[in-house]
N, C-alpha and C positions, 0 to 999 in steps of 0.2 A: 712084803712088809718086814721091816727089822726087827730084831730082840727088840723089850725094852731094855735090856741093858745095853744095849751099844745105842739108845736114845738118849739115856739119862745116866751120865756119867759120874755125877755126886752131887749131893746136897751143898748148898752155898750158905754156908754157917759164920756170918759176923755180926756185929752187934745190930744193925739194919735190918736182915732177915730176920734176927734172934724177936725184935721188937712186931717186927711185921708178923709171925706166927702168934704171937700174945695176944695181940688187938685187931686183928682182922683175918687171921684164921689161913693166911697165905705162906708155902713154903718154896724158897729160893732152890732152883739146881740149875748144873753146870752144864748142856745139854750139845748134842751133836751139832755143828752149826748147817746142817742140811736136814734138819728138822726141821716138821712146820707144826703148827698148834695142833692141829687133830692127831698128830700122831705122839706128839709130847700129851694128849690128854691120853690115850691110851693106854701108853706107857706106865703114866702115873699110877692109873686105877687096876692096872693088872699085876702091877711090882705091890704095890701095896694098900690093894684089896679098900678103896677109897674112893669117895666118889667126889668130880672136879665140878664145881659150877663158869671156874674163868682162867683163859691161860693168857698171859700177856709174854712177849719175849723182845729181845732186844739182842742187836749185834755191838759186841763190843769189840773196839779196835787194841792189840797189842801193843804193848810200851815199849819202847825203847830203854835198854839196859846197858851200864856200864859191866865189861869185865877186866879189871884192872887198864892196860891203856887200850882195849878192842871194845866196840861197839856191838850191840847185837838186840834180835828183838823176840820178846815175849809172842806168840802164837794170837791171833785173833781166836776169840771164842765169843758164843753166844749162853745169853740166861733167859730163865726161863723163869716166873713169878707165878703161881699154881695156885689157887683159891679154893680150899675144900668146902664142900658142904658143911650147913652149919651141925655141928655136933660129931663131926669127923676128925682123926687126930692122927697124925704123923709123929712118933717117937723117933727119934733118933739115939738116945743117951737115956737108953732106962737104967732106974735106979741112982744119976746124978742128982 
């Protein structure tokens, strides 16, 4: 089995996640894309001591980027959407 930190590579922090932690208790990360759920729930609950009731993930495809007159592409990655228990809570930014 792997670290969980070579699982879960960082928290995926935009106004989207920001709203989905508020109302329904679920936090966004950026995850290995040879990860599967049971081992992204693991990860979760042993990095930060939590307990998961649902893990949804999804492959996202890499953009295409201009660098001045050359072409080039963003890396495929995967996310991972993590549903805590209810009364369970993920800081990221204490004291903001």
């Amino acid at each position: 089995m792997k670290e969980p930190q070579q699982i879960i590579r960082r928290p995926l922090i935009t106004e989207k996640s920001t709203r989905q932690k508020e109302a329904g208790n679920q936090i966004a990360f950026v995850v290995d894309p040879r990860a599967n759920k049971i081992e992204i729930r693991q990860a979760v609950e042993r990095l930060f001591k939590v307990k998961v009731t649902a893990v949804r993930t999804m492959n996202l495809a890499g953009k295409r980027k201009r660098m001045g007159r050359f072409f080039g592409w963003q890396s495929d990655w995967k996310k991972a959407i993590v549903t805590l228990k209810e009364g369970e809570r993920i800081e990221f930014f204490e004291g903001a």
